[in-house]
C-alpha positions as a Markdown table, in Angstrom:
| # | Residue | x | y | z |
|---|---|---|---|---|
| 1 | Unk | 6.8 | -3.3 | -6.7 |
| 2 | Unk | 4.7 | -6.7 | -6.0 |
| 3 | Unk | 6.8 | -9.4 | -7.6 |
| 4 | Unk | 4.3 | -12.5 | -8.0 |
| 5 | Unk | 5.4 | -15.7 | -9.2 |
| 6 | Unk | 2.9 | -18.2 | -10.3 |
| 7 | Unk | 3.8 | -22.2 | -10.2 |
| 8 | Unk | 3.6 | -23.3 | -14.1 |
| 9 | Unk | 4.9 | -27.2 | -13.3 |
| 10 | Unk | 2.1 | -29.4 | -14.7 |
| 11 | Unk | 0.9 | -30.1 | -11.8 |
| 12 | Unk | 0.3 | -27.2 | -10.1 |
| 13 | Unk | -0.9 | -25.7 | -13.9 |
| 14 | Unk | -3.2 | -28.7 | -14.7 |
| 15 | Unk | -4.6 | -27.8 | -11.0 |
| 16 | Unk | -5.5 | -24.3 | -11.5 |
| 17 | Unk | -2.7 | -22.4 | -12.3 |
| 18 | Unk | -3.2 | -21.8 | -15.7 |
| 19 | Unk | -6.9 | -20.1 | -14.8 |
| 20 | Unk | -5.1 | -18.5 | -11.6 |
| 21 | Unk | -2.5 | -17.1 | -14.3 |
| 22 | Unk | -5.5 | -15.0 | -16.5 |
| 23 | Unk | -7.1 | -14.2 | -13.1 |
| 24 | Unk | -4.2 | -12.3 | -12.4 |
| 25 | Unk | -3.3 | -10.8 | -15.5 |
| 26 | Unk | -6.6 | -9.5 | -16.3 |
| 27 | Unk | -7.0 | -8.0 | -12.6 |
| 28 | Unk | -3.9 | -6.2 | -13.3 |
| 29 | Unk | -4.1 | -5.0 | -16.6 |
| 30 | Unk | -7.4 | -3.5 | -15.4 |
| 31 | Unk | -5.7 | -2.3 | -12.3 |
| 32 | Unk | -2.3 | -0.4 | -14.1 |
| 33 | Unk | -1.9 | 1.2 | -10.3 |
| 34 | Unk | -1.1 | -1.9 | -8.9 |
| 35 | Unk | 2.9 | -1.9 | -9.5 |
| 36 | Unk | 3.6 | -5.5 | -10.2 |
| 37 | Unk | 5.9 | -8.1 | -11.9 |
| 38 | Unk | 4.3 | -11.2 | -12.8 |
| 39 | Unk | 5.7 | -14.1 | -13.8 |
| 40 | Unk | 6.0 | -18.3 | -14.1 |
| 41 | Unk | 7.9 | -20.2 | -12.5 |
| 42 | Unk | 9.3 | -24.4 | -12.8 |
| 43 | Unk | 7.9 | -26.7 | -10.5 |
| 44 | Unk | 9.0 | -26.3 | -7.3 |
| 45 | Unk | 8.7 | -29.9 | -6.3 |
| 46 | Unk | 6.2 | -29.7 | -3.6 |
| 47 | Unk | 3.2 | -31.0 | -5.8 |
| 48 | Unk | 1.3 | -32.7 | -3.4 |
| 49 | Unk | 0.8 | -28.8 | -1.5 |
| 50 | Unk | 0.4 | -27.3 | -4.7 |
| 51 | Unk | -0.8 | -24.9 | -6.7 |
| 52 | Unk | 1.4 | -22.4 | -5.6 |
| 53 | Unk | 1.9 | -18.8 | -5.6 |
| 54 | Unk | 4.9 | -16.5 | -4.4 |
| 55 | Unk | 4.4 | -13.4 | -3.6 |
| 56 | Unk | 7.2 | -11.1 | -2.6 |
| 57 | Unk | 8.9 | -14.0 | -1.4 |
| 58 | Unk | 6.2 | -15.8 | 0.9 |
| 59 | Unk | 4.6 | -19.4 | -1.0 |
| 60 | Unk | 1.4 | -19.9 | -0.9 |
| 61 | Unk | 0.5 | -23.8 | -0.9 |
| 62 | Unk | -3.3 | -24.9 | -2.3 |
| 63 | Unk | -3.9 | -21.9 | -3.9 |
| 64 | Unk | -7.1 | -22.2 | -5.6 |
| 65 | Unk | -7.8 | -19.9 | -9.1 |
| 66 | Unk | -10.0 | -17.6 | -7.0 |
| 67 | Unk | -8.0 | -17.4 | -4.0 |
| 68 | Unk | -5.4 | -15.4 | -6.3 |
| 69 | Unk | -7.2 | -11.8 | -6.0 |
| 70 | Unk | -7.4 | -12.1 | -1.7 |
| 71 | Unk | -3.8 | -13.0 | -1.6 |
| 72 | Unk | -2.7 | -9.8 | -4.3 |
| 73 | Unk | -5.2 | -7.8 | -2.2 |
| 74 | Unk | -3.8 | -8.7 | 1.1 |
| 75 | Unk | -0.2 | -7.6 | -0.3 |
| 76 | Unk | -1.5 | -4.4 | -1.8 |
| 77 | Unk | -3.5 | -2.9 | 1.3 |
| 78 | Unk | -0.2 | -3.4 | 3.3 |
């Protein structure tokens, strides 16, 4: 299981976050064989390096919306 954690502080949202957020829950409701737990976070106080994204653990700093789907993938082919 992929356990994802998306940055929803306003800061990282109002940055991208919120279109990063529907990125990734479309991609994986069209995807059900991707096993994976999504799900927001508070602000992790590291704005100026945000948006962020966790993923199993490792943060991702200046995630842009379409930089989501390279990161999942990278996760998944591993």
């Amino acid at each position: 299981m992929i356990e994802i954690e998306i940055c929803m502080g306003s800061s990282c949202f109002a940055r991208g976050n919120r279109e990063a957020l529907e990125i990734l829950e479309d991609h994986l409701a069209q995807h059900p064989e991707i096993e994976a737990h999504l799900s927001g976070r508070l602000c992790l106080e590291e704005c100026a390096c945000g948006p962020h994204v966790i993923v199993d653990g490792v943060r991702y700093d200046l995630v842009a919306p379409e930089g989501v789907l390279d990161i999942l993938d990278a996760r998944v082919k591993t």
